[in-house]
PDB file of N, CA, C and O in Angstrom:
ATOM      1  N   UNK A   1      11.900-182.309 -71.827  1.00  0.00           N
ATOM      2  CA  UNK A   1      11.612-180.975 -72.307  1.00  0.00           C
ATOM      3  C   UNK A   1      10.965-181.098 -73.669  1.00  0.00           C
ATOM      4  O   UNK A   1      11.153-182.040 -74.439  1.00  0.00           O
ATOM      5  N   UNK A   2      10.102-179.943 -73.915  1.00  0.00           N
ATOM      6  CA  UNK A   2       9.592-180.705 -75.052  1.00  0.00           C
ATOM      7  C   UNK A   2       9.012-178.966 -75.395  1.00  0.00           C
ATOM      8  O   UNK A   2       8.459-178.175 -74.632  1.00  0.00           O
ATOM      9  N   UNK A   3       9.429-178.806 -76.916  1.00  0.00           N
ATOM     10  CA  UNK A   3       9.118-177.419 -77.983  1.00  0.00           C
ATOM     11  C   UNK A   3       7.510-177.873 -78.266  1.00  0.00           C
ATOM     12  O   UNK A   3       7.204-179.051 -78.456  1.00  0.00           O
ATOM     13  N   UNK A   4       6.776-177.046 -78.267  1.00  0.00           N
ATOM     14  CA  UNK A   4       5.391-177.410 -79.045  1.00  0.00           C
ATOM     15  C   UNK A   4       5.162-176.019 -79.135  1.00  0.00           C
ATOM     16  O   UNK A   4       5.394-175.130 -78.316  1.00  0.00           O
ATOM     17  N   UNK A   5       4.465-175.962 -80.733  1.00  0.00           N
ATOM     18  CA  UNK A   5       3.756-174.673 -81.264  1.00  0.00           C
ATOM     19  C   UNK A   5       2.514-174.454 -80.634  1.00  0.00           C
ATOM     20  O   UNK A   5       2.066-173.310 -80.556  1.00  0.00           O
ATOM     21  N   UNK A   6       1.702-175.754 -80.021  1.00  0.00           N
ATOM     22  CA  UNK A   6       0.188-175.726 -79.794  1.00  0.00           C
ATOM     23  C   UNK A   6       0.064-176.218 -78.466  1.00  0.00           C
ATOM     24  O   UNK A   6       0.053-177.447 -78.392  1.00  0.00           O
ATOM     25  N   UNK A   7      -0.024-175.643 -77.486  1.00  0.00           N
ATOM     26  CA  UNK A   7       0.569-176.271 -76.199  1.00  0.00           C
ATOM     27  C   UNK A   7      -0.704-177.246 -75.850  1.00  0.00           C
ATOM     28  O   UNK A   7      -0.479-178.226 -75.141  1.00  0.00           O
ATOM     29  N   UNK A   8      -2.027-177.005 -76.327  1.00  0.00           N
ATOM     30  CA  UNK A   8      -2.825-177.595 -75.386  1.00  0.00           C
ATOM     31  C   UNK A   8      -2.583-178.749 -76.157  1.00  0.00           C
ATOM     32  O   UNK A   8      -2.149-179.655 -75.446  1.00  0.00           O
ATOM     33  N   UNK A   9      -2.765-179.224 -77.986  1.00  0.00           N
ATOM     34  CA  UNK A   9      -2.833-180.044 -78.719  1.00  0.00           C
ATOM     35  C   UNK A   9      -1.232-181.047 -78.269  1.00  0.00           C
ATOM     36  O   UNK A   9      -1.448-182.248 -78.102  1.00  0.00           O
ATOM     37  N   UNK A  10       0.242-180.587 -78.090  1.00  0.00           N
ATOM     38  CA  UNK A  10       0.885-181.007 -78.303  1.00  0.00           C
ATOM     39  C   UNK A  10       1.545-181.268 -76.972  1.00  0.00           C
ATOM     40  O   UNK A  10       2.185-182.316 -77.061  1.00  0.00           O
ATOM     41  N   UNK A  11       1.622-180.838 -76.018  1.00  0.00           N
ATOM     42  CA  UNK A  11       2.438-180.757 -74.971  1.00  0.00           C
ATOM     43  C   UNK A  11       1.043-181.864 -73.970  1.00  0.00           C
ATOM     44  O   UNK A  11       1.511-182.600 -73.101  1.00  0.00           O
ATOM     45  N   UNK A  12      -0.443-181.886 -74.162  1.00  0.00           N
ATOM     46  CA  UNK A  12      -0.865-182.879 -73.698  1.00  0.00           C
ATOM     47  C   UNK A  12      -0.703-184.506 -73.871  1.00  0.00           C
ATOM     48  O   UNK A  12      -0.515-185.464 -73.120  1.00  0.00           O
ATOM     49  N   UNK A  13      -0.880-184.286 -75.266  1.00  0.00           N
ATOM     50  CA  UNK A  13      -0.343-185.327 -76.448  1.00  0.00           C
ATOM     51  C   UNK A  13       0.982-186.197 -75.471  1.00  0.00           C
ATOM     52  O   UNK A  13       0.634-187.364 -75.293  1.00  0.00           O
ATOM     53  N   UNK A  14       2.042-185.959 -74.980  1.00  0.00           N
ATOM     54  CA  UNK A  14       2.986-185.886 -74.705  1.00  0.00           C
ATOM     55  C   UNK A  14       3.164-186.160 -73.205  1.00  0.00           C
ATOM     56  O   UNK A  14       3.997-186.980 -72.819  1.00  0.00           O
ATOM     57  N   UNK A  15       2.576-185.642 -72.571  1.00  0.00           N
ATOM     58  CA  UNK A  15       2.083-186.040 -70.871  1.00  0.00           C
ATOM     59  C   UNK A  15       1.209-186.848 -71.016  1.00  0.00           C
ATOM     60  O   UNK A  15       1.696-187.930 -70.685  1.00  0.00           O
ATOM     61  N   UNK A  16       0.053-186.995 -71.357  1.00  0.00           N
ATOM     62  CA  UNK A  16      -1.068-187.905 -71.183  1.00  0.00           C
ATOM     63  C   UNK A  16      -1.071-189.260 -71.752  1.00  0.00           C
ATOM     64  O   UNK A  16      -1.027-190.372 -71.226  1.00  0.00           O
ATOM     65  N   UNK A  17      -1.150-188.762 -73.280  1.00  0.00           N
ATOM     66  CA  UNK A  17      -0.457-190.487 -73.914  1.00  0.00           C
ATOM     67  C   UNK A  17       0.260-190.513 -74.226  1.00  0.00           C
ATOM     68  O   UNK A  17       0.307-191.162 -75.272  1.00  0.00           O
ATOM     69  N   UNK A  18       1.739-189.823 -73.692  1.00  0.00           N
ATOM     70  CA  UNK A  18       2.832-190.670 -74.200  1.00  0.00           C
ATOM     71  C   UNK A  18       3.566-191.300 -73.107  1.00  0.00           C
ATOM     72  O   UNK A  18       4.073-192.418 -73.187  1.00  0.00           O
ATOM     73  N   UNK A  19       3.612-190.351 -71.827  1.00  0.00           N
ATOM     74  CA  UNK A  19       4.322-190.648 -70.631  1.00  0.00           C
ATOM     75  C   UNK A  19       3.501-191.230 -69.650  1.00  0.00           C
ATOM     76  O   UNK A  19       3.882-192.255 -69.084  1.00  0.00           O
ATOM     77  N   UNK A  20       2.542-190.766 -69.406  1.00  0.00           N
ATOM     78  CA  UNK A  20       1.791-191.363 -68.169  1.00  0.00           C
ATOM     79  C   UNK A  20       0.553-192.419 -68.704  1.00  0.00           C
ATOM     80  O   UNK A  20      -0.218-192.840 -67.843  1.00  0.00           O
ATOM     81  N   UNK A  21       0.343-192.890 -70.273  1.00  0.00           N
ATOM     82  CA  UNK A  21      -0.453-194.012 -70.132  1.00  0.00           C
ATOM     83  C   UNK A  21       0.417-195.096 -69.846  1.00  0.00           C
ATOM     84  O   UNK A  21       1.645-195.071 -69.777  1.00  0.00           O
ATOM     85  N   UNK A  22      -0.515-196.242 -69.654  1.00  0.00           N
ATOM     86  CA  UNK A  22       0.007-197.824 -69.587  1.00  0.00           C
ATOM     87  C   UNK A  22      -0.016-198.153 -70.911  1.00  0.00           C
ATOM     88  O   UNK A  22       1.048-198.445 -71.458  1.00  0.00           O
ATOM     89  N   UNK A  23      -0.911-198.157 -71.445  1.00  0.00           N
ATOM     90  CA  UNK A  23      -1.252-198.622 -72.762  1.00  0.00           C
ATOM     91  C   UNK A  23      -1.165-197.927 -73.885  1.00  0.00           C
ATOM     92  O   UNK A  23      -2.080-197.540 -74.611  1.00  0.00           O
ATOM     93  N   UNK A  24       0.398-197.737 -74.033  1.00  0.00           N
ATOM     94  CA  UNK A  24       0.574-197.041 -75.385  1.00  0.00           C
ATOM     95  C   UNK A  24       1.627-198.000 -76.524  1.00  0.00           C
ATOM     96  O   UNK A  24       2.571-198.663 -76.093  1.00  0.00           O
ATOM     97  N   UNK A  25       1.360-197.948 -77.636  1.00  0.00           N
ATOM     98  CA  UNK A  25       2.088-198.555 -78.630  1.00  0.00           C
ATOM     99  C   UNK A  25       2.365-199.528 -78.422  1.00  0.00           C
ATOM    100  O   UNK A  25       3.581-199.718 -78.375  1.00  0.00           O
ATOM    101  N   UNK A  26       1.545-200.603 -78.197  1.00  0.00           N
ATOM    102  CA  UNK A  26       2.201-202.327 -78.029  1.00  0.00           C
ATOM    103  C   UNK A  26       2.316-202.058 -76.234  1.00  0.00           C
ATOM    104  O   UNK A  26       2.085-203.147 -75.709  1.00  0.00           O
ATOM    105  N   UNK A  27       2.523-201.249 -75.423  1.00  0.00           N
ATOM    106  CA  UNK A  27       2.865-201.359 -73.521  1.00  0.00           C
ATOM    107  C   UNK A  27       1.590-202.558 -72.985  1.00  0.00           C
ATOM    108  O   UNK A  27       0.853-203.357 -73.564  1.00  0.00           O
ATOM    109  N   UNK A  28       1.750-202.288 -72.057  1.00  0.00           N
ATOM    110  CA  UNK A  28       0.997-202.982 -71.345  1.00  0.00           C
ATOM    111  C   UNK A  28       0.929-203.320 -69.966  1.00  0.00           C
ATOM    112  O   UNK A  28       1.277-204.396 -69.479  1.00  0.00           O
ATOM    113  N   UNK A  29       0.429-202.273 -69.327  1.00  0.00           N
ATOM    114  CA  UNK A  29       0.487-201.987 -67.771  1.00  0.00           C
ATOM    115  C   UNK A  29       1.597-200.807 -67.578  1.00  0.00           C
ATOM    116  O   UNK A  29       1.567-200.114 -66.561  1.00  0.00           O
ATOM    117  N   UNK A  30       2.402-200.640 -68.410  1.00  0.00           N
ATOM    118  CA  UNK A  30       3.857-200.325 -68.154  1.00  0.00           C
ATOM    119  C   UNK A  30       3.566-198.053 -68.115  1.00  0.00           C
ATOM    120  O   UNK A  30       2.744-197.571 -68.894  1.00  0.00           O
ATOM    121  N   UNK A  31       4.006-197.542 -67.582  1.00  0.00           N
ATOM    122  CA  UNK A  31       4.232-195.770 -68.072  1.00  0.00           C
ATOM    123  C   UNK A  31       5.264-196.019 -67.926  1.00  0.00           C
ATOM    124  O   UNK A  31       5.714-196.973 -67.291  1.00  0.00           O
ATOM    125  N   UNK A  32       6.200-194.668 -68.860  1.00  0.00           N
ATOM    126  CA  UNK A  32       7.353-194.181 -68.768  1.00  0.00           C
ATOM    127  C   UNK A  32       8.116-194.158 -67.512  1.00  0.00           C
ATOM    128  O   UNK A  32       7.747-193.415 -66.602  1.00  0.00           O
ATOM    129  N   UNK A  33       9.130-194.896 -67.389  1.00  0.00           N
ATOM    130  CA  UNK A  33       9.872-194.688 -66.007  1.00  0.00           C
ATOM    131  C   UNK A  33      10.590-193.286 -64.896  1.00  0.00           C
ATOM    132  O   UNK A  33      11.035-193.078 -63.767  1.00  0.00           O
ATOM    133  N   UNK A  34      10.332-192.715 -66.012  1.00  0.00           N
ATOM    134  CA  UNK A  34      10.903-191.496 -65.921  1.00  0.00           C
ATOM    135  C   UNK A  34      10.095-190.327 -65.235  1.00  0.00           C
ATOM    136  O   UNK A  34      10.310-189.660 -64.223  1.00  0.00           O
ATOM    137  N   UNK A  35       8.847-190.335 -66.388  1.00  0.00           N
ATOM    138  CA  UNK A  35       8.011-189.748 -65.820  1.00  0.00           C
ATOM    139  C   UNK A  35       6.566-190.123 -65.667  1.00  0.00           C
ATOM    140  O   UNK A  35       5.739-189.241 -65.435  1.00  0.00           O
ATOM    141  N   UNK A  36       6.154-191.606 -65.805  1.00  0.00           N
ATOM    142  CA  UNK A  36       4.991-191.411 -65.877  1.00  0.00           C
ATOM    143  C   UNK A  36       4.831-192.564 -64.835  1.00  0.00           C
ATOM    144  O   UNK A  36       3.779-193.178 -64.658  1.00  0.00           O
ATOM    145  N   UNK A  37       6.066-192.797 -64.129  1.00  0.00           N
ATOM    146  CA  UNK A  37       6.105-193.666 -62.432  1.00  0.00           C
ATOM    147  C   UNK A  37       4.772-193.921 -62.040  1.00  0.00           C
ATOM    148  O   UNK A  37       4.225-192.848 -61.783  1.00  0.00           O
ATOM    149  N   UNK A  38       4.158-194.705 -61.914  1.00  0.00           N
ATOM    150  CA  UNK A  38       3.060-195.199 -61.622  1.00  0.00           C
ATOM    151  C   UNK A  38       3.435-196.368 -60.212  1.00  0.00           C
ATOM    152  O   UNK A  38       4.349-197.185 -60.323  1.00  0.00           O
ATOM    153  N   UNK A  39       2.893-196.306 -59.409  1.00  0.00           N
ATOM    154  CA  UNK A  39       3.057-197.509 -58.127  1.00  0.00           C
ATOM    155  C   UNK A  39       2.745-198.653 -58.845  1.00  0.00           C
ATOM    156  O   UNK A  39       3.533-199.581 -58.665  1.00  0.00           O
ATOM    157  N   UNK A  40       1.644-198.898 -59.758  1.00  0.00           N
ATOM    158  CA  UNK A  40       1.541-200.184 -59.927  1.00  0.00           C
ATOM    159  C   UNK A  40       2.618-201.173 -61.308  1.00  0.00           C
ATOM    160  O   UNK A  40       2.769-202.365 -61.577  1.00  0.00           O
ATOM    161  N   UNK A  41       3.003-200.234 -61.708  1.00  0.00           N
ATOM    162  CA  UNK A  41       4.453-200.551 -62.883  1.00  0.00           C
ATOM    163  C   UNK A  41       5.481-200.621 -62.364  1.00  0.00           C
ATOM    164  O   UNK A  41       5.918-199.657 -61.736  1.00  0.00           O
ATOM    165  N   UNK A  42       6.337-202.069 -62.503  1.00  0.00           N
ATOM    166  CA  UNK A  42       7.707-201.723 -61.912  1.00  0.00           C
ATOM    167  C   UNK A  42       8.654-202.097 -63.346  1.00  0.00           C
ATOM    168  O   UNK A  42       9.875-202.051 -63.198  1.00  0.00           O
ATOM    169  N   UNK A  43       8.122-202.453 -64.683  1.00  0.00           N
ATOM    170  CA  UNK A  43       9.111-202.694 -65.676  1.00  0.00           C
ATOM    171  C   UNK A  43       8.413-201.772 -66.614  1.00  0.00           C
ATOM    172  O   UNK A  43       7.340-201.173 -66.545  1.00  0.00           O
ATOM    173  N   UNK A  44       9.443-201.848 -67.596  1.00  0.00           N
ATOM    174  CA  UNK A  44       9.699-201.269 -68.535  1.00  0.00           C
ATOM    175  C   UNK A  44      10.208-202.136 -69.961  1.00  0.00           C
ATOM    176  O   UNK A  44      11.209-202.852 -69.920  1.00  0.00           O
ATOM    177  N   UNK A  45       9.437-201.981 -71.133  1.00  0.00           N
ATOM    178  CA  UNK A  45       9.429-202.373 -72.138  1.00  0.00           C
ATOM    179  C   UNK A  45      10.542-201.215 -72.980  1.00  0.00           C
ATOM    180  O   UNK A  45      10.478-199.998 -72.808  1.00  0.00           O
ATOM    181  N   UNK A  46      11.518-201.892 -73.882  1.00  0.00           N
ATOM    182  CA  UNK A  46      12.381-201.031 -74.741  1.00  0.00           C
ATOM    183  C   UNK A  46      12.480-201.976 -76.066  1.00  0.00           C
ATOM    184  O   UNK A  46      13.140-202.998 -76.258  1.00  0.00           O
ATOM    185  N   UNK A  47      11.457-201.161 -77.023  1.00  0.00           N
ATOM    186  CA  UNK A  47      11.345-201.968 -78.293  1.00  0.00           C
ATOM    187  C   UNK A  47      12.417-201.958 -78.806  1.00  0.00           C
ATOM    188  O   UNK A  47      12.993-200.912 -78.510  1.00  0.00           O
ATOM    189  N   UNK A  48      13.212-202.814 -79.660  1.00  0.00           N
ATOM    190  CA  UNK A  48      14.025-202.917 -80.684  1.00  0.00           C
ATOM    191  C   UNK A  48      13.937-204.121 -82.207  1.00  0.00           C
ATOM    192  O   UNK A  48      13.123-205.043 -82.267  1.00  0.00           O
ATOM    193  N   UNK A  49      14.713-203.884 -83.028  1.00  0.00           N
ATOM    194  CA  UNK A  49      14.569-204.257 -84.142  1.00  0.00           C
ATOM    195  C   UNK A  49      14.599-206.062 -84.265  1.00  0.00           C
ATOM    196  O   UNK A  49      14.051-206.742 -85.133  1.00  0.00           O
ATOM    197  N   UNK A  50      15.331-206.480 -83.228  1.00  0.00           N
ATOM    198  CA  UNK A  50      15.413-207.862 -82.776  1.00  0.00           C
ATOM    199  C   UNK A  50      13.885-208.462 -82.211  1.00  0.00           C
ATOM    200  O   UNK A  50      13.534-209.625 -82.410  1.00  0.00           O
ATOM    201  N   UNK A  51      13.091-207.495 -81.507  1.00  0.00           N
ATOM    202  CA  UNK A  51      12.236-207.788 -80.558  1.00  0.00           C
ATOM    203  C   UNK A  51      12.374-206.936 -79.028  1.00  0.00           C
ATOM    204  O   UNK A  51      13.427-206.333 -78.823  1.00  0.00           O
ATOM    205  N   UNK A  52      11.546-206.917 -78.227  1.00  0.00           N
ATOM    206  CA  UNK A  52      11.512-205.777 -77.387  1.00  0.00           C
ATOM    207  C   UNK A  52      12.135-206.941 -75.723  1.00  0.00           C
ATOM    208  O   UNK A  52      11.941-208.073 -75.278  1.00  0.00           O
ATOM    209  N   UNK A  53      12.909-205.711 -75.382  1.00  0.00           N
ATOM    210  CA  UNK A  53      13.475-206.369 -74.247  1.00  0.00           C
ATOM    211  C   UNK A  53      12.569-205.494 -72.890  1.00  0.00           C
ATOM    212  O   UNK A  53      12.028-204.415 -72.648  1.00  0.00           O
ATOM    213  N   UNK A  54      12.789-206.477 -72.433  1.00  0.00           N
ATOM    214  CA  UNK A  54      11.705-206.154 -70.718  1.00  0.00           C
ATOM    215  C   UNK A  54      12.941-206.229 -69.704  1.00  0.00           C
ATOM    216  O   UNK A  54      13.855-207.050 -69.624  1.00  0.00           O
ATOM    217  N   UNK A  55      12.580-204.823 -68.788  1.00  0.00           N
ATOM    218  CA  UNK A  55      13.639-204.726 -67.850  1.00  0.00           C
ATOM    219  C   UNK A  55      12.564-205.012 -66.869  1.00  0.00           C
ATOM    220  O   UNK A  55      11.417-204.831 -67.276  1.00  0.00           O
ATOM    221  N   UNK A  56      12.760-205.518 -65.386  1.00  0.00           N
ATOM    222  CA  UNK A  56      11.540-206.013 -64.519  1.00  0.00           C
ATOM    223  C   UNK A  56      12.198-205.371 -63.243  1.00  0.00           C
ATOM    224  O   UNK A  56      13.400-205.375 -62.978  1.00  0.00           O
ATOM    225  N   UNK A  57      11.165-204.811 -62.494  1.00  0.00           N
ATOM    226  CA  UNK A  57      11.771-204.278 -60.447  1.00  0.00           C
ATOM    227  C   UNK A  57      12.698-203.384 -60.866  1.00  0.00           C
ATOM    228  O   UNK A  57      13.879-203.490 -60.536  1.00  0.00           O
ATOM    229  N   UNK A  58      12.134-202.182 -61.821  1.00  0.00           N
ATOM    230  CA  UNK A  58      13.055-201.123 -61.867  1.00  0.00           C
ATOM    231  C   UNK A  58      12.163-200.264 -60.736  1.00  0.00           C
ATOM    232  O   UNK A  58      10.976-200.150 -60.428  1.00  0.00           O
ATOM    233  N   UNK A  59      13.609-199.666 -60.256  1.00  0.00           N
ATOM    234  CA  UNK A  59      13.767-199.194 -58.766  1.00  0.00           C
ATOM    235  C   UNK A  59      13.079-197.613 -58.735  1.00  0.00           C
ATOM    236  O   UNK A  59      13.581-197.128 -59.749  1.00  0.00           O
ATOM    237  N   UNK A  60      12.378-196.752 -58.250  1.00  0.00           N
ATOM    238  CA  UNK A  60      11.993-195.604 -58.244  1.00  0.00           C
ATOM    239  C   UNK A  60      12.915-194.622 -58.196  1.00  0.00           C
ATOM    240  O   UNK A  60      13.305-194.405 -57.049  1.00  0.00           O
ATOM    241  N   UNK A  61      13.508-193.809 -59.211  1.00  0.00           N
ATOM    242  CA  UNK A  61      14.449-193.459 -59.064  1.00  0.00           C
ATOM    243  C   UNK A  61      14.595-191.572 -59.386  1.00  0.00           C
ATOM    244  O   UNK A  61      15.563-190.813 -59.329  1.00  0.00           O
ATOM    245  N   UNK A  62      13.188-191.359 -59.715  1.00  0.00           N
ATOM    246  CA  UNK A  62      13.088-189.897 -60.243  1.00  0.00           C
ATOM    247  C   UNK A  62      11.939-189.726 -58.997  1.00  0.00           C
ATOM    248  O   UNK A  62      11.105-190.575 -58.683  1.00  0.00           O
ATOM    249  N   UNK A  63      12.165-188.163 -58.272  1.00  0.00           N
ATOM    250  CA  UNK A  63      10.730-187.710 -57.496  1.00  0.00           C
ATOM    251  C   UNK A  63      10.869-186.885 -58.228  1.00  0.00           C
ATOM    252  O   UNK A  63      12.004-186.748 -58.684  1.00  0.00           O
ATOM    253  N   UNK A  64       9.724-185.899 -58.710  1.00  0.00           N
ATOM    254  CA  UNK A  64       9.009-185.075 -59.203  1.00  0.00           C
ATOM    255  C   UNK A  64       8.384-184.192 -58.268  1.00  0.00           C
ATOM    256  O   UNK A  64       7.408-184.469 -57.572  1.00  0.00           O
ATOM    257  N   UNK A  65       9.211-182.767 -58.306  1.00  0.00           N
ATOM    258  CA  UNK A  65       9.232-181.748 -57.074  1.00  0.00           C
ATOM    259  C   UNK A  65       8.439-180.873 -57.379  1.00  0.00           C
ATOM    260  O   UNK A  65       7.812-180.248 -56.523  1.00  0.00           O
ATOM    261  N   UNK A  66       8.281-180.596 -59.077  1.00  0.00           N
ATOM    262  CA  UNK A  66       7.543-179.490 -59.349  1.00  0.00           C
ATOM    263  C   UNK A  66       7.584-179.270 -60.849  1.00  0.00           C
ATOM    264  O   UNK A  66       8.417-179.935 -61.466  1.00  0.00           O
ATOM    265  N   UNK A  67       6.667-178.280 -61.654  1.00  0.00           N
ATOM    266  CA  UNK A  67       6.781-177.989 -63.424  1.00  0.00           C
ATOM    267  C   UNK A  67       6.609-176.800 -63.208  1.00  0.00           C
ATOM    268  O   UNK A  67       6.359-176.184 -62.172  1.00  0.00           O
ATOM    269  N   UNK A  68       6.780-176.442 -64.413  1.00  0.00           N
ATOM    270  CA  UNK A  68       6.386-175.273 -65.324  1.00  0.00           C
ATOM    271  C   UNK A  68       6.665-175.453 -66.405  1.00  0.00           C
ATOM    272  O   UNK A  68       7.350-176.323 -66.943  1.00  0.00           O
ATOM    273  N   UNK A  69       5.705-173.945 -67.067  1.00  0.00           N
ATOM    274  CA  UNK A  69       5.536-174.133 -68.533  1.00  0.00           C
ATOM    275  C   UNK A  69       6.629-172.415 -68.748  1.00  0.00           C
ATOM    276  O   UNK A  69       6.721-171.446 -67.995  1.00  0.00           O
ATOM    277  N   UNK A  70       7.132-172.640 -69.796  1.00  0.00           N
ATOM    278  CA  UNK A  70       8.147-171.488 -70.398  1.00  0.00           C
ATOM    279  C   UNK A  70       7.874-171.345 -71.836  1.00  0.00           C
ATOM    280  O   UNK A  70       8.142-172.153 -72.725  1.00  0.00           O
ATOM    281  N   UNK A  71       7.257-170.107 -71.942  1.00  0.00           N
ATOM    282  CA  UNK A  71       7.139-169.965 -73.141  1.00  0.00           C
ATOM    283  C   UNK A  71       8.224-169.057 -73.962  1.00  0.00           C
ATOM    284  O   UNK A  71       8.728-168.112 -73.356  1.00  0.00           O
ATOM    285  N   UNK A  72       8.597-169.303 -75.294  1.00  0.00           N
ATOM    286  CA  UNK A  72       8.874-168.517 -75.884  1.00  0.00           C
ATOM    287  C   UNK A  72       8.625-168.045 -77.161  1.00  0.00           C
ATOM    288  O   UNK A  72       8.017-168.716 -77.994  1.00  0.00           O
ATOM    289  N   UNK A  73       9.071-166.894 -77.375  1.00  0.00           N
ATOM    290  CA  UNK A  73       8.240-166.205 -77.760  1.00  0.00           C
ATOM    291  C   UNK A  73       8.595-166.795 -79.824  1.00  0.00           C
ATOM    292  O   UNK A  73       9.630-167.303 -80.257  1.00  0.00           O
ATOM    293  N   UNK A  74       7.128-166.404 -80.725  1.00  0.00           N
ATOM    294  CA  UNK A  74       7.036-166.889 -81.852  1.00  0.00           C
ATOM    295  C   UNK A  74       7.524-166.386 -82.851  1.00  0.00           C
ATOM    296  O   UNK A  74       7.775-165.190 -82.700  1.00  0.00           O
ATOM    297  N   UNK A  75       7.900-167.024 -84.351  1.00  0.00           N
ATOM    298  CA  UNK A  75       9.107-166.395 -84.840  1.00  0.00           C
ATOM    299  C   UNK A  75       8.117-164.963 -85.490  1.00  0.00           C
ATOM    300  O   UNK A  75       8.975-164.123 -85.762  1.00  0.00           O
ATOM    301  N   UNK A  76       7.262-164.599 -85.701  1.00  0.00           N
ATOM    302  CA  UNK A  76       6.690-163.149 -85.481  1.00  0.00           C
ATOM    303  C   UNK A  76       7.675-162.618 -84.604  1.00  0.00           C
ATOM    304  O   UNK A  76       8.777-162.121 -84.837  1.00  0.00           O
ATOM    305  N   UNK A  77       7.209-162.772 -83.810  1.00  0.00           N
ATOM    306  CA  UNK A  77       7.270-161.932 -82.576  1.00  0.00           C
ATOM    307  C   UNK A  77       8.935-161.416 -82.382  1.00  0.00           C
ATOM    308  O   UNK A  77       9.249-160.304 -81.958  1.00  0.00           O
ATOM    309  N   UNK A  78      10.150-162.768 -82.902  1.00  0.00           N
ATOM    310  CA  UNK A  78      11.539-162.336 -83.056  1.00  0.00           C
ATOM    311  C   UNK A  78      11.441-161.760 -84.014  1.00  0.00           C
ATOM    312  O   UNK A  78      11.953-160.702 -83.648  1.00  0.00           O
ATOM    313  N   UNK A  79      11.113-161.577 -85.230  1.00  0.00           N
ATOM    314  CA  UNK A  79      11.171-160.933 -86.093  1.00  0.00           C
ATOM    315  C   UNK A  79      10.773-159.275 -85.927  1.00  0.00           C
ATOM    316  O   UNK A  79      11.455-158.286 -86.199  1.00  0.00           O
ATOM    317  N   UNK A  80       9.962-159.336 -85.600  1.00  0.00           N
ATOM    318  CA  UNK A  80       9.447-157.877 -84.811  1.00  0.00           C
ATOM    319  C   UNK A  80      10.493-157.009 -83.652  1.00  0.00           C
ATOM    320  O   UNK A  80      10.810-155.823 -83.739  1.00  0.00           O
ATOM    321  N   UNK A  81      10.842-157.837 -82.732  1.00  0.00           N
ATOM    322  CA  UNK A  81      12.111-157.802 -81.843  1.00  0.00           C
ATOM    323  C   UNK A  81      13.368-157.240 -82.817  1.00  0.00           C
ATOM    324  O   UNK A  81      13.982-156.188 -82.640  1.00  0.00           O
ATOM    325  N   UNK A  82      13.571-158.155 -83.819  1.00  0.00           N
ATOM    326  CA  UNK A  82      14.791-158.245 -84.285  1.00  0.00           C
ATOM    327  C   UNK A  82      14.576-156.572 -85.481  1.00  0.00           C
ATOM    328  O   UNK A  82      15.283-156.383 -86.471  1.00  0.00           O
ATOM    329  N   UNK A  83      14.013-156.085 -85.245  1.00  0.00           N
ATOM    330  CA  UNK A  83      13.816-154.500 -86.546  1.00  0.00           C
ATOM    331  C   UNK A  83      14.075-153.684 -85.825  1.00  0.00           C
ATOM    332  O   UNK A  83      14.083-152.511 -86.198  1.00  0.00           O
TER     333      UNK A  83
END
């Protein structure tokens, strides 16, 4: 789930390169397991302060049935509400 003031700037930001590239921040081949399941990725990189550990033949474990977007409304707009 994810708050953004600027939906096209921030909520793409966020799907595109954060979850569903391969090649983000040091990755390499790898998307988000969660959501950015790709057939050809089966591990997952988890950086830490030691050095980054690699999990390998992680199993498909999320289907993805459907989205939407929910907006709510801006603090204008509660403020206006709220008089």
């Amino acid at each position: 789930m994810c708050l953004n003031a600027d939906i096209d700037r921030q909520f793409k930001f966020v799907q595109q390169t954060w979850c569903m590239a391969t090649q983000f921040h040091g990755l390499d081949n790898e998307a988000d397991p969660m959501l950015g399941r790709n057939n050809r990725s089966t591990a997952m990189t988890i950086p830490t302060p030691n050095g980054p550990i690699r999990i390998e033949q992680l199993e498909k474990f999320v289907t993805v049935r459907g989205g939407a977007y929910f907006f709510l409304p801006s603090r204008r707009a509660l403020q206006w509400l709220s008089r």
